[in-house]
ROGUTOR-337561 format. One record per residue: x, y, z of N, C-alpha, C, O, CB in turn; residue in three letters. Coordinates in steps of 0.05 Angstrom, whole numbers, padded with zeros to 5 digits, always signed. Glycine has a CB too. Example, Ala and Ser with C-alpha at 12.3 -4.5 7.8 and 13.67 -1.06 7.14 Angstrom:
BEGIN
+00264-00114+00156+00246-00090+00156+00264-00066+00156+00285-00066+00169+00226-00089+00181ALA
+00257-00045+00142+00273-00021+00143+00258+00001+00157+00268+00023+00161+00282-00012+00114SER
// end
This chain:
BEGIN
+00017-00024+00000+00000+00000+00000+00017+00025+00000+00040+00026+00010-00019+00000+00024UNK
+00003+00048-00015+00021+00067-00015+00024+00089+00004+00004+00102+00009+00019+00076-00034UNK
+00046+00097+00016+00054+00114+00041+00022+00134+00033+00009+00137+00013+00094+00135+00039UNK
+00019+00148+00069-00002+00166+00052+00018+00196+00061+00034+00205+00077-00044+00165+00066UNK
+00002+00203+00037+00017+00239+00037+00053+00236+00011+00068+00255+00008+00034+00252+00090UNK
+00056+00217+00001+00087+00211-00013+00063+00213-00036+00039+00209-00040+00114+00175-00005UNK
+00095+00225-00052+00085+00241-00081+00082+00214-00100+00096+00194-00097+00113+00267-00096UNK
+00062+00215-00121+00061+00189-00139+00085+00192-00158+00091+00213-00170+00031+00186-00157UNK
+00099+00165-00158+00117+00163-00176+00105+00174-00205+00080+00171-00209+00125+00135-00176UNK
+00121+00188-00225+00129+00199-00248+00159+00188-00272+00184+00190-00269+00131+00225-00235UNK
+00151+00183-00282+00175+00185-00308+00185+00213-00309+00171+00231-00319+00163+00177-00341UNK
+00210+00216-00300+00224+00246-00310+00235+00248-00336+00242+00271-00340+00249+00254-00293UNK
+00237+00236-00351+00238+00243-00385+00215+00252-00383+00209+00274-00374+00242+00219-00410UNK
+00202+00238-00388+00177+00238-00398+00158+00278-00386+00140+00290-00397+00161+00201-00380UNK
+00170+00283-00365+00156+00297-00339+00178+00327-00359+00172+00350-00363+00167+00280-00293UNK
+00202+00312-00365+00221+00347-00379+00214+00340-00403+00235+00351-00411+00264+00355-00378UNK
+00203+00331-00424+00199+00330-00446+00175+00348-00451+00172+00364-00469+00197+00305-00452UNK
+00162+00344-00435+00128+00356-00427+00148+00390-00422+00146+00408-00439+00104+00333-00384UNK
+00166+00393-00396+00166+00418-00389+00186+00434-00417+00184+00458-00418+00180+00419-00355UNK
+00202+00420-00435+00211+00423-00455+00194+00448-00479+00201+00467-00493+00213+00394-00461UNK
+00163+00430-00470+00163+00428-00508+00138+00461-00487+00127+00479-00501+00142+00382-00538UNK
+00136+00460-00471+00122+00484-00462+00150+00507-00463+00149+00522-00483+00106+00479-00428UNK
+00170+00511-00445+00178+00530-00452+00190+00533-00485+00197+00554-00494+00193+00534-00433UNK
+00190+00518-00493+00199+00528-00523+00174+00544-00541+00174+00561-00559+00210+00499-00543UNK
+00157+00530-00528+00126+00549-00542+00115+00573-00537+00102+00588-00551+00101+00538-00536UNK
+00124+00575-00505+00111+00603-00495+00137+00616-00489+00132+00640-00484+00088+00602-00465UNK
+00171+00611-00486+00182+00624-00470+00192+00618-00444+00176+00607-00429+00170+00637-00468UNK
+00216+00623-00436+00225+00620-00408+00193+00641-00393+00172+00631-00384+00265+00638-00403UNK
+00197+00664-00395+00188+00692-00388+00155+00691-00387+00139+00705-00373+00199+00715-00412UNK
+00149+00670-00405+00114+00672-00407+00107+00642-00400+00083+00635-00403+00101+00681-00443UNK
+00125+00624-00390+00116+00603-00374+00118+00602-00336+00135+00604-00319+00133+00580-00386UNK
+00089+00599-00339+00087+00602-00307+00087+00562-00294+00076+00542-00303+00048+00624-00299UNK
+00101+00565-00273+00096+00540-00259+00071+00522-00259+00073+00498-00255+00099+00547-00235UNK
+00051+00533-00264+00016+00525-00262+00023+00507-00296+00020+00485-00306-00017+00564-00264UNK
+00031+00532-00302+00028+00514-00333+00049+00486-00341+00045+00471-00360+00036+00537-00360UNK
+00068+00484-00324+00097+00467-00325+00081+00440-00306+00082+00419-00318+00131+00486-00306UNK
+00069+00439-00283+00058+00422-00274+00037+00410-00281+00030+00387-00278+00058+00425-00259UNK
+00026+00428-00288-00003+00415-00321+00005+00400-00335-00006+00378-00337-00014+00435-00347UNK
+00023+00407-00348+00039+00396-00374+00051+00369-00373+00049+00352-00391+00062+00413-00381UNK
+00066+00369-00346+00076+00354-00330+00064+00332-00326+00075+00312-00335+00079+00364-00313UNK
+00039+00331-00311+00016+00321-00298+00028+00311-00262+00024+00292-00248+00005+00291-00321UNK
+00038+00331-00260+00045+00328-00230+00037+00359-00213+00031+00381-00224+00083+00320-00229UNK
+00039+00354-00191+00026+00386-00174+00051+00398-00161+00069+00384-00153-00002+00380-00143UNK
+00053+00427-00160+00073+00432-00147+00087+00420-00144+00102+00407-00159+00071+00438-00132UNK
+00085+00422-00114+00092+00412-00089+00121+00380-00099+00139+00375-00083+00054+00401-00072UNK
+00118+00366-00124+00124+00344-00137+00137+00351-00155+00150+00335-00167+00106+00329-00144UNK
+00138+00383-00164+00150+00395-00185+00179+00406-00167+00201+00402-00176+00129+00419-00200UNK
+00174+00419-00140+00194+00428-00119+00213+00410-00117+00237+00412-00120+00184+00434-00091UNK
+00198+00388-00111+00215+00366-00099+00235+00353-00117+00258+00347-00110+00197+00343-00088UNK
+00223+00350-00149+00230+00329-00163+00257+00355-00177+00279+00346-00183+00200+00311-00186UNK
+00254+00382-00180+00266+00395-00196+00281+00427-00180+00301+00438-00189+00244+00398-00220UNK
+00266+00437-00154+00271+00448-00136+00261+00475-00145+00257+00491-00127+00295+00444-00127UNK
+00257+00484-00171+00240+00507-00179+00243+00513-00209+00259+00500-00223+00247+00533-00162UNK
+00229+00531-00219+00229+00542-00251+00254+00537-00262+00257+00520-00279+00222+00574-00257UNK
+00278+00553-00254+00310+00559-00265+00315+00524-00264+00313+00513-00286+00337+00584-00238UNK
+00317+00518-00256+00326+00487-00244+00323+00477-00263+00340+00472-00280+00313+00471-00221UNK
+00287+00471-00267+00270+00454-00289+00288+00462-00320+00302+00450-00336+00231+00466-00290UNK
+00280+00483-00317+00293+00490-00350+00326+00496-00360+00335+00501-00383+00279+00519-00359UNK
+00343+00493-00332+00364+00477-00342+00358+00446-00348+00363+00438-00371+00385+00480-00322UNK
+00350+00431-00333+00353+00406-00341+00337+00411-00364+00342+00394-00380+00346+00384-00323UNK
+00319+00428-00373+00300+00418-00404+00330+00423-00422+00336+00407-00439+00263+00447-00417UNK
+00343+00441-00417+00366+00445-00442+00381+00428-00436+00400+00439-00447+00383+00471-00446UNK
+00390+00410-00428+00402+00386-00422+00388+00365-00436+00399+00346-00446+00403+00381-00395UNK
+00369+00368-00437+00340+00341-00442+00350+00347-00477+00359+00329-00491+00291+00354-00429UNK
+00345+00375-00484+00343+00385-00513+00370+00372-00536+00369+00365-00560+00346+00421-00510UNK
+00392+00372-00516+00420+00368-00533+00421+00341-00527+00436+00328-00541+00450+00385-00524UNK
+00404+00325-00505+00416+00293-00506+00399+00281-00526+00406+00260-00536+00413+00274-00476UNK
+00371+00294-00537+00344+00283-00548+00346+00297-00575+00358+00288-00594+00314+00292-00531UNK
+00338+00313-00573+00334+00338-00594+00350+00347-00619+00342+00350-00642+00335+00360-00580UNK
+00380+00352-00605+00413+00363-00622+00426+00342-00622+00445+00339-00637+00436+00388-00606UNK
+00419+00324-00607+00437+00300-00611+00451+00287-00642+00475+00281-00644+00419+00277-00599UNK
+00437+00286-00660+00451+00280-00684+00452+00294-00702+00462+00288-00724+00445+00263-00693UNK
+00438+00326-00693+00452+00344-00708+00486+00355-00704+00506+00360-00717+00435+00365-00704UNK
+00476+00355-00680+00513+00356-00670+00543+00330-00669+00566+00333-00659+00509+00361-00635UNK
+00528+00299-00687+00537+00287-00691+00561+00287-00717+00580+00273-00725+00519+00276-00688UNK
+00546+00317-00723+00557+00316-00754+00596+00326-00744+00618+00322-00755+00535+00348-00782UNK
+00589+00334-00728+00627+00335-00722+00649+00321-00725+00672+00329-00730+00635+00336-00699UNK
+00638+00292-00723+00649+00269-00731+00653+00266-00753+00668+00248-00760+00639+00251-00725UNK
+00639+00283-00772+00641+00271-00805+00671+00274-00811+00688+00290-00802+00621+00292-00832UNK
+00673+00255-00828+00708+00262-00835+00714+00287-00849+00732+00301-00837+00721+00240-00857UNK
+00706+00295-00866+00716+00339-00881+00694+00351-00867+00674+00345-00854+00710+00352-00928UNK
+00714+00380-00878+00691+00396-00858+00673+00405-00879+00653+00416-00871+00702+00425-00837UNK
+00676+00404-00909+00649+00401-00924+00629+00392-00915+00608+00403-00909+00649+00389-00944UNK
+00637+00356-00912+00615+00346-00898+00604+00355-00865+00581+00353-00856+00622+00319-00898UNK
+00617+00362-00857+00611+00377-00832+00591+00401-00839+00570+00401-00826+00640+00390-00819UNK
+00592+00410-00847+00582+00440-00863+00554+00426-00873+00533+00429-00860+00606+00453-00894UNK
+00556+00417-00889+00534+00403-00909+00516+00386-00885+00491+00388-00885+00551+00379-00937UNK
+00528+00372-00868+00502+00353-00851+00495+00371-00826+00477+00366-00811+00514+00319-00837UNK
+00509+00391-00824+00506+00405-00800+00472+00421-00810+00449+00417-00801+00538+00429-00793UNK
+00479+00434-00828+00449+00449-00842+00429+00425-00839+00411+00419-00824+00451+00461-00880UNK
+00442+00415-00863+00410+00389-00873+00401+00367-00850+00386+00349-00856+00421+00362-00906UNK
+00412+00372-00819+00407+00359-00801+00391+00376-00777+00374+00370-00760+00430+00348-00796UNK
+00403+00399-00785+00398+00427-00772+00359+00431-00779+00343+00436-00761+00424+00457-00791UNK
+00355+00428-00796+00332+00432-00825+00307+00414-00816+00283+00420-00815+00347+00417-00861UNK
+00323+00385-00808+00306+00359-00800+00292+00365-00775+00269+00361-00767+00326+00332-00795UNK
+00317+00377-00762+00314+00384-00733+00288+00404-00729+00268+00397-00716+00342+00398-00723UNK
+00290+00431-00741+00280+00449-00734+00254+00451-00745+00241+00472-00744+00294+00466-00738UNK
+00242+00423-00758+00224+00422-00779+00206+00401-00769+00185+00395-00779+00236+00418-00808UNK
+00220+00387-00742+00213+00349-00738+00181+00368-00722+00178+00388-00708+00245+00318-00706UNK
+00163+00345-00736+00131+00353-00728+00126+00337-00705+00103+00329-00701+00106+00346-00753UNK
+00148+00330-00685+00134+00317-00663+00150+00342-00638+00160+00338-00616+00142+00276-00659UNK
+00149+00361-00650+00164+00386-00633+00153+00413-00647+00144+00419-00670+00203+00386-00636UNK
+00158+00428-00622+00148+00458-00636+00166+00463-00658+00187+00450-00656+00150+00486-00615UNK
+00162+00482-00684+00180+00490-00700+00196+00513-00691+00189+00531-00676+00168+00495-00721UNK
+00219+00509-00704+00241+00519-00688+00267+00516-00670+00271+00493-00663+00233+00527-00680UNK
+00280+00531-00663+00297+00520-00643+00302+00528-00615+00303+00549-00603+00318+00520-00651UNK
+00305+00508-00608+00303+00514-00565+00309+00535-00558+00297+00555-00549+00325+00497-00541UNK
+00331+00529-00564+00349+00544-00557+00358+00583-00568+00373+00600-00559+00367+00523-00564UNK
+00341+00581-00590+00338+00607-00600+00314+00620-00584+00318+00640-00570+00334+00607-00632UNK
+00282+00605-00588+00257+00620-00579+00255+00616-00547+00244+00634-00535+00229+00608-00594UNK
+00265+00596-00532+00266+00598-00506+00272+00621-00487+00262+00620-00465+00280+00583-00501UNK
+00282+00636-00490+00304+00652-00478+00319+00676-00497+00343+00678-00494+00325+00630-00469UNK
+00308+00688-00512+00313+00705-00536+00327+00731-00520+00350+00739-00516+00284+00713-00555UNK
+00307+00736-00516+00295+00757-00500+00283+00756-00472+00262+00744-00472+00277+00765-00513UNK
+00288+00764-00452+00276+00756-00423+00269+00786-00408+00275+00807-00419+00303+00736-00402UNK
+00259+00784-00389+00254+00809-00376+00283+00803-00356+00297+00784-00352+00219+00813-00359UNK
+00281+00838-00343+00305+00848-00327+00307+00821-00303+00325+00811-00290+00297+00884-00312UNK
+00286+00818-00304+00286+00805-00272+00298+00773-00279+00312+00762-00262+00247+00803-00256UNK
+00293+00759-00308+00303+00739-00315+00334+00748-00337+00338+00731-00354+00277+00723-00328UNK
+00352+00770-00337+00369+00763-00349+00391+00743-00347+00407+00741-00365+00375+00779-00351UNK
+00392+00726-00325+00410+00711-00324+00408+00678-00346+00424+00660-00354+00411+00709-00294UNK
+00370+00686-00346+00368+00662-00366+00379+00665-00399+00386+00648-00415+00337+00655-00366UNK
+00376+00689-00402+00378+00708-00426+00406+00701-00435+00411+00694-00458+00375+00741-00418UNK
+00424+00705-00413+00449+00708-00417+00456+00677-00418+00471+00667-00435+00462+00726-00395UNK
+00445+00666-00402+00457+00624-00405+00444+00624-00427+00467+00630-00425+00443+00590-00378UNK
+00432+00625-00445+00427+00615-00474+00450+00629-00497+00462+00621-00516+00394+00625-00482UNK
+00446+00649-00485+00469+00667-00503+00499+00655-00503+00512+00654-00524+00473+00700-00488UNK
+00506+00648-00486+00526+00620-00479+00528+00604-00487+00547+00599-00501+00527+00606-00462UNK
+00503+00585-00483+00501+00568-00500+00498+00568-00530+00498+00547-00542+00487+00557-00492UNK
+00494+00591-00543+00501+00591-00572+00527+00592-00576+00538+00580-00595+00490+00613-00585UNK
+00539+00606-00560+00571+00615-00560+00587+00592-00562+00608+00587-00575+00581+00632-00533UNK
+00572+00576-00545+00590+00538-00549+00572+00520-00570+00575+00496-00573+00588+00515-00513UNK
+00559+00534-00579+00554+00513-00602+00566+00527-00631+00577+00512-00647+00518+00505-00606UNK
+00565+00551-00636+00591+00555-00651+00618+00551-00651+00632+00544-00670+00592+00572-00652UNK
+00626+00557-00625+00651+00546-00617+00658+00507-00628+00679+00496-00633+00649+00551-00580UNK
+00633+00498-00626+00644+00470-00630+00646+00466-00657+00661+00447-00664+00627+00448-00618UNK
+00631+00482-00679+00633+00486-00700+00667+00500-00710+00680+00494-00730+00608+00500-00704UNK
+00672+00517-00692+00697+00539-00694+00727+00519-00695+00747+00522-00709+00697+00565-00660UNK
+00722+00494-00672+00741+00476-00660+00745+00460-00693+00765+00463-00707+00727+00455-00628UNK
+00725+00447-00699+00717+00424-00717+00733+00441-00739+00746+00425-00753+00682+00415-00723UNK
+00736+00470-00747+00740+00477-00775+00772+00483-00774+00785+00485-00795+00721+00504-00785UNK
+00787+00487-00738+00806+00490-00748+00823+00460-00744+00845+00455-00755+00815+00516-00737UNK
+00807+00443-00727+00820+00410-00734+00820+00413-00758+00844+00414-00765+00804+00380-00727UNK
+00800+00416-00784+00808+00409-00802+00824+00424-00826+00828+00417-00849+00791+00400-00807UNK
+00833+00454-00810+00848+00459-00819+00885+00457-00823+00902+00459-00840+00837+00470-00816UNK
+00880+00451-00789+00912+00432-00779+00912+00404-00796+00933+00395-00806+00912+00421-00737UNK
+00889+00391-00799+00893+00361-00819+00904+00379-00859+00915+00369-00878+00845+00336-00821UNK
+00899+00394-00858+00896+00403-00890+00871+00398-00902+00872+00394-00926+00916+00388-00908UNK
+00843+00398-00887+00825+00401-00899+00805+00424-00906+00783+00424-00918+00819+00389-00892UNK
+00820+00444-00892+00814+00474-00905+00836+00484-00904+00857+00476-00893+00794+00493-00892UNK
+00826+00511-00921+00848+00525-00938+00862+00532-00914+00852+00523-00893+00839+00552-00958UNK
+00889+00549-00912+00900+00553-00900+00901+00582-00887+00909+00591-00865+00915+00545-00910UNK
+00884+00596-00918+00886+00630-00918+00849+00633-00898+00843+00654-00886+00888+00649-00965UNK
+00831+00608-00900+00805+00613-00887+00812+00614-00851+00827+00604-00834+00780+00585-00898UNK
+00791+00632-00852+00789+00638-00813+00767+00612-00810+00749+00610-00826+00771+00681-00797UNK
+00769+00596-00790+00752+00575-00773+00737+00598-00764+00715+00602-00774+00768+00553-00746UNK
+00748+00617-00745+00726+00631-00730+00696+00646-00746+00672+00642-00746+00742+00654-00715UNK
+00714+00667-00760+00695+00673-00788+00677+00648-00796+00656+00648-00783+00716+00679-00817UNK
+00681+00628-00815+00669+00612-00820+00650+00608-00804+00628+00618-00806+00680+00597-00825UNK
+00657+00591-00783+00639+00584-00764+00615+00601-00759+00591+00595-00762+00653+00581-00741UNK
+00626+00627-00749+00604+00642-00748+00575+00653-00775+00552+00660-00776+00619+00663-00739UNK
+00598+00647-00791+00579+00639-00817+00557+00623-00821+00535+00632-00829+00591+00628-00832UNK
+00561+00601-00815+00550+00579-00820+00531+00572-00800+00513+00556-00803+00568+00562-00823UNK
+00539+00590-00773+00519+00590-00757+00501+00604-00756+00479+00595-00750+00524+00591-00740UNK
+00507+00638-00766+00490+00652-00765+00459+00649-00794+00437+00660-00793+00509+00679-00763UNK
+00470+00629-00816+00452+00623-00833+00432+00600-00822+00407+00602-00825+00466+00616-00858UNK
+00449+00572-00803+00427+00561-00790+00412+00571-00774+00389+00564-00775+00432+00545-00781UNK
+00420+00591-00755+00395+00601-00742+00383+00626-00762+00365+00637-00750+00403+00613-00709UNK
+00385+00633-00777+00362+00647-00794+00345+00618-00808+00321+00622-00811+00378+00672-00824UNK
+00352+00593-00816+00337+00576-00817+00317+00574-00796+00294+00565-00797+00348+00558-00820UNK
+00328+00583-00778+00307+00572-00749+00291+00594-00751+00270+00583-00756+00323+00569-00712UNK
+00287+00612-00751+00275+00640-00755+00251+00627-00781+00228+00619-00780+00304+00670-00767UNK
+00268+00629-00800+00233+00605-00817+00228+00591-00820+00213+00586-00838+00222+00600-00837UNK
+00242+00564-00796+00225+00542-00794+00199+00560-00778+00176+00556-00785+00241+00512-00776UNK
+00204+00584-00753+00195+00578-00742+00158+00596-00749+00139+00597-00734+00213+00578-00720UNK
+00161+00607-00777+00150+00620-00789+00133+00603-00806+00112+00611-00815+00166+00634-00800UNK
+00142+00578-00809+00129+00560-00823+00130+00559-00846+00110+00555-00860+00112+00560-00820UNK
+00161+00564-00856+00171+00557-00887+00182+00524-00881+00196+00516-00862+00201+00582-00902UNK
+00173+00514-00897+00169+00489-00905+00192+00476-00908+00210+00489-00918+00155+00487-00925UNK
+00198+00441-00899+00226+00429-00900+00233+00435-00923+00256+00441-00925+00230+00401-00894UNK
+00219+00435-00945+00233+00434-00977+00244+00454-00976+00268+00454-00977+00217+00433-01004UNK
+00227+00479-00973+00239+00510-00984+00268+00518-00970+00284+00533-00981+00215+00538-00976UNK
+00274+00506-00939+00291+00513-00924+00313+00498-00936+00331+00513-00942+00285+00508-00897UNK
+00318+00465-00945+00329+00457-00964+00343+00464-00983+00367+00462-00987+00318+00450-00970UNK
+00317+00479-01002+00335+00487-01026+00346+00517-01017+00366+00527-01027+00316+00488-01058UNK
+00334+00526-01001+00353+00552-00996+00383+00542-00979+00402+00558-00983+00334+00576-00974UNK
+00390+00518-00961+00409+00512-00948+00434+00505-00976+00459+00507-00978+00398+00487-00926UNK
+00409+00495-00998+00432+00478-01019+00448+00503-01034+00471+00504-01042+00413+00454-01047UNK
+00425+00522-01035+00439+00549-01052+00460+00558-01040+00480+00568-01050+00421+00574-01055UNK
+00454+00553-01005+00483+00574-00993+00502+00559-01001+00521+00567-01015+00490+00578-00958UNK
+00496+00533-00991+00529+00509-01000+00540+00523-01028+00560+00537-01031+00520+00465-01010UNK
+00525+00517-01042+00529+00518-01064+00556+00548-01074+00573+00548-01091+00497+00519-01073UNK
+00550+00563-01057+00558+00586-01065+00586+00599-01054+00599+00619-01060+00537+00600-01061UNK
+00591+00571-01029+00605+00570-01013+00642+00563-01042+00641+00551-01063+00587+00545-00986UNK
+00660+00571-01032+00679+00562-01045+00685+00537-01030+00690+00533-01007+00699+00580-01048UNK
+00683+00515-01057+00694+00484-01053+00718+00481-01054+00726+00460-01043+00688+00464-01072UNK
+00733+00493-01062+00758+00495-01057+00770+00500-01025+00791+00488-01019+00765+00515-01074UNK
+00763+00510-01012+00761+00521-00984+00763+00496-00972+00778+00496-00952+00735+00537-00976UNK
+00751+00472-00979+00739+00454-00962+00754+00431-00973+00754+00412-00957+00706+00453-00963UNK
+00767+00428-00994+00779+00408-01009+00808+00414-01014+00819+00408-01035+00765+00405-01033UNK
+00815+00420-01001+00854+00434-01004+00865+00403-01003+00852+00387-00990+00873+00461-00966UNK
+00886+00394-01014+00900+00366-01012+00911+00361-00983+00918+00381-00971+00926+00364-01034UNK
+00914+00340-00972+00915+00334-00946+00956+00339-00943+00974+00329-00956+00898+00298-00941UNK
+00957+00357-00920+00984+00359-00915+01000+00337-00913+00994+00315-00904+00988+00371-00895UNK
+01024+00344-00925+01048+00324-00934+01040+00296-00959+01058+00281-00966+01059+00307-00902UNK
// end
């Protein structure tokens, strides 16, 4: 029999997936607790305990986002060139920001854009966390420029920031509701326009 007054067991995936896909819809700033334990299907009091308050919850949701969510968009690091790095990073980026079992868009951009005075610290941890997801992009371009797989005369940092700042304008019209195709052929045009040469230099020695 069950203790009386002890909180009913819950699945916590299941419980940040729920608190996930709310703040990415309304906002750090325009989600209230009422609505996180709704969502949830747990009360308070079970929300305190299990997560200790709002800031808490929605770190672990951005935790939840990159183990679930970015997970194989950010796989593309591994690709052997950084063409291919480049190339799966978008068209995975695209899948991502487009997948219909999630709000459109990205977490990590509409969550936390913008916050009020009283929440800048959340404002600022997202802003971070973009900073390291370019950065891992920044790392990846100059490995492959120490291997000889980019040019020698290209900046990693530049680039990077390139390549980032066009996927999140993808995210801007996924979240507008331009369509996986159209985001596609606009991702293929940037490649496209990108110098291949840059990305294909002969491998040192």
């Amino acid at each position: 029999m069950a203790t009386i007054g002890r909180p009913r067991g819950f699945d916590v995936d299941e419980a940040l997936d729920a608190a996930l896909v709310v703040f990415w819809r309304q906002g750090y700033d325009g989600t209230t607790l009422t609505d996180l334990a709704s969502a949830m299907g747990i009360n308070r009091p079970a929300l305190y305990a299990a997560f200790q308050g709002k800031k808490e919850l929605f770190v672990r949701a951005i935790d939840r986002y990159y183990a679930v969510d970015a997970a194989r968009t950010f796989q593309v690091l591994e690709e052997p060139t950084a063409w291919t790095v480049t190339e799966q990073y978008l068209l995975r980026s695209i899948e991502q920001l487009t997948n219909p079992g999630r709000p459109l868009g990205c977490f990590v951009l509409q969550s936390a854009l913008v916050c009020s005075e009283e929440n800048a610290d959340i404002a600022a941890l997202m802003a971070r966390q973009r900073k390291l997801e370019e950065g891992m992009l920044r790392e990846r371009y100059e490995q492959a420029q120490r291997e000889g797989d980019l040019a020698t005369d290209e900046d990693p940092a530049a680039l990077a920031r390139f390549v980032f700042t066009f996927r999140h304008g993808l995210a801007v019209m996924a979240c507008g509701g331009t369509s996986r195709e159209d985001l596609t052929d606009s991702a293929q045009r940037m490649l496209a326009a990108l110098d291949r040469e840059t990305f294909c230099c002969e491998s040192a020695g």
